[in-house]
C-alpha positions in Angstrom: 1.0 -10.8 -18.7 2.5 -13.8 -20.6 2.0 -17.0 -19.1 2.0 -20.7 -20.3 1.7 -24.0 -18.2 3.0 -27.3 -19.1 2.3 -30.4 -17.4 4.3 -33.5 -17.3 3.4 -37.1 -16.3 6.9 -38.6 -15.6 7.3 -42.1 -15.0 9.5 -41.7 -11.9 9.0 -41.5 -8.4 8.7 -38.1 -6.4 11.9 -38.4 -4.8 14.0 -39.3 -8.0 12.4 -36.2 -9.7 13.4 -33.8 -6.2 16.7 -34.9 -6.7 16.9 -34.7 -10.5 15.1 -31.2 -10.7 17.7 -29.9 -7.6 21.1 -31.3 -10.1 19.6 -29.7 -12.8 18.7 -26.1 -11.3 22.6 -26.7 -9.8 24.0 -27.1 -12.8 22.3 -24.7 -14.6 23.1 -22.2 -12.1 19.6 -21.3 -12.3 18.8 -18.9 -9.2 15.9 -20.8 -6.9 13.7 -21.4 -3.7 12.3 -24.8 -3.3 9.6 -25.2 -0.5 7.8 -28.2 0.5 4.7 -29.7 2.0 3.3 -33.0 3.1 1.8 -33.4 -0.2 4.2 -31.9 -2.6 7.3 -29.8 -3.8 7.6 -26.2 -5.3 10.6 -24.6 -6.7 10.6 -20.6 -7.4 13.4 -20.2 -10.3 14.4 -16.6 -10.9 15.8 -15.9 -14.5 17.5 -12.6 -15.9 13.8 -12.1 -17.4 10.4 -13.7 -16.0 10.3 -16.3 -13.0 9.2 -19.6 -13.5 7.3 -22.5 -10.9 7.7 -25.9 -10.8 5.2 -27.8 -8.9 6.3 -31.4 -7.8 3.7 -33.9 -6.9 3.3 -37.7 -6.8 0.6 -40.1 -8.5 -1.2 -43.1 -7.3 1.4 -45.8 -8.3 0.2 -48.9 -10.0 0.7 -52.3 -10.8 1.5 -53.8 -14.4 -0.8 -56.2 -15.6 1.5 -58.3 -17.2 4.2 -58.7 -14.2 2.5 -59.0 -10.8 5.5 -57.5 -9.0 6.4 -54.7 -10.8 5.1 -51.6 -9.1 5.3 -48.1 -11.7 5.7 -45.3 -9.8 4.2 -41.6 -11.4 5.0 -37.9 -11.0 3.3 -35.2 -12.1 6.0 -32.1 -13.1 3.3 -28.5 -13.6 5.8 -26.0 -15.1 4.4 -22.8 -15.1 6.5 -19.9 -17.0 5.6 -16.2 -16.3 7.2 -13.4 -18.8 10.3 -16.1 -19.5 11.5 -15.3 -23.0 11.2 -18.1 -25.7 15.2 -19.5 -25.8 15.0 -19.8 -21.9 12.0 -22.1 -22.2 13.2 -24.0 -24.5 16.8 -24.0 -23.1 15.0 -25.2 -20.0 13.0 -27.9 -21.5 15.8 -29.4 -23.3 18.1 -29.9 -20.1 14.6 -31.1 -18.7 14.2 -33.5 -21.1 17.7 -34.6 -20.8 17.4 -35.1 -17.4 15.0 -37.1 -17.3 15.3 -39.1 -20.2 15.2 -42.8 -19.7 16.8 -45.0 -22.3 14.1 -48.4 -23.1 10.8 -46.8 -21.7 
């Protein structure tokens, strides 16, 4: 069985990455369940080959050190890709990446 896990610590907060992840499995007319509990998020995305989860779940926010008010707010993104050939990962990561790409940190 072929299967490789990828974790992503994403400076966003839990509900921005819910909404971005629903757009982007929307738009990509990827097929998909999402299922939630108390403490997190998973989406079941069902490709021509291989399924793939994404596990949604938010980190302990913090404070900067350098300006008092500003609160950061953390997600952690677990991809986990079972029998999903190589160009439908990568297709995957790159509208991933896009999504969430934030211009000046």
């Amino acid at each position: 069985m072929d299967e490789k896990t990828i974790e992503w610590n994403l400076g966003f907060a839990y509900d921005e990455v819910i909404v971005g992840l629903e757009k982007l499995l929307s738009e990509g007319t990827y097929a998909h369940t999402r299922t939630e509990t108390a403490a997190e998020a998973h989406f079941q995305v069902m490709l021509a080959q291989g399924t793939f989860r994404l596990k949604v779940q938010p980190l302990p926010s913090h404070q900067s050190p350098f300006n008092l008010p500003v609160v950061f707010q953390r997600t952690l993104l677990v991809m986990t890709f079972n029998e999903v050939s190589r160009q439908d990962e990568e297709t995957f990561l790159h509208r991933l990446t896009l999504r969430f790409l934030r211009a000046g940190g």
